[in-house]
C-alpha angles and dihedrals in degrees: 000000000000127000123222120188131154109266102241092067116129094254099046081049082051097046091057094045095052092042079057109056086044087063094047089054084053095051087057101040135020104215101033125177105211141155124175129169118190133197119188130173136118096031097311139103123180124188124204112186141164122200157150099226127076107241115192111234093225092057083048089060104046087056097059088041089055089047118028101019128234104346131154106253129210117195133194123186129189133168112252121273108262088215098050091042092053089049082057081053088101103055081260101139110190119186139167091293100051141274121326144151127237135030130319110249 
């Protein structure tokens, strides 16, 4: 099954949002340990991550701005979970999508 949707819904504006902020956390650490899950939609975006790398909310911000235009954004930040840090040890990435190895492009 394949799904087609425009590119400006909500969860392909999510999507890139998310894919962005992963790349943020790249361009400040090189090994970075991240998770974020977005949901957009009426004017609102919240971001739940969890991560090893410190993001600075104003660069947060000025990702969903460039994407998804003025929304009100919630944020939530946790530290990443030890458990699920020391099962990456081994260069095994794991995402939304599955488990692979490498980087996400």
């Amino acid at each position: 099954m394949i799904e087609k949707v425009n590119p400006a819904h909500p969860d392909k504006v999510a999507d890139c949002i998310a894919g962005a902020i992963v790349d943020l956390a790249y361009e400040l650490d090189e090994n970075p340990r991240i998770a974020v899950e977005v949901l957009a939609g009426h004017g609102i975006c919240t971001i739940i991550m969890e991560t090893s790398v410190k993001l600075p909310r104003k660069e947060i911000l000025s990702i969903v701005r460039r994407i998804a235009g003025n929304l009100k954004v919630i944020l939530k930040v946790v530290p990443q979970d030890e458990f699920l840090a020391m099962n990456q040890s081994e260069g095994l990435r794991c995402g939304d999508n599955g488990i692979f190895k490498g980087v996400p492009l």
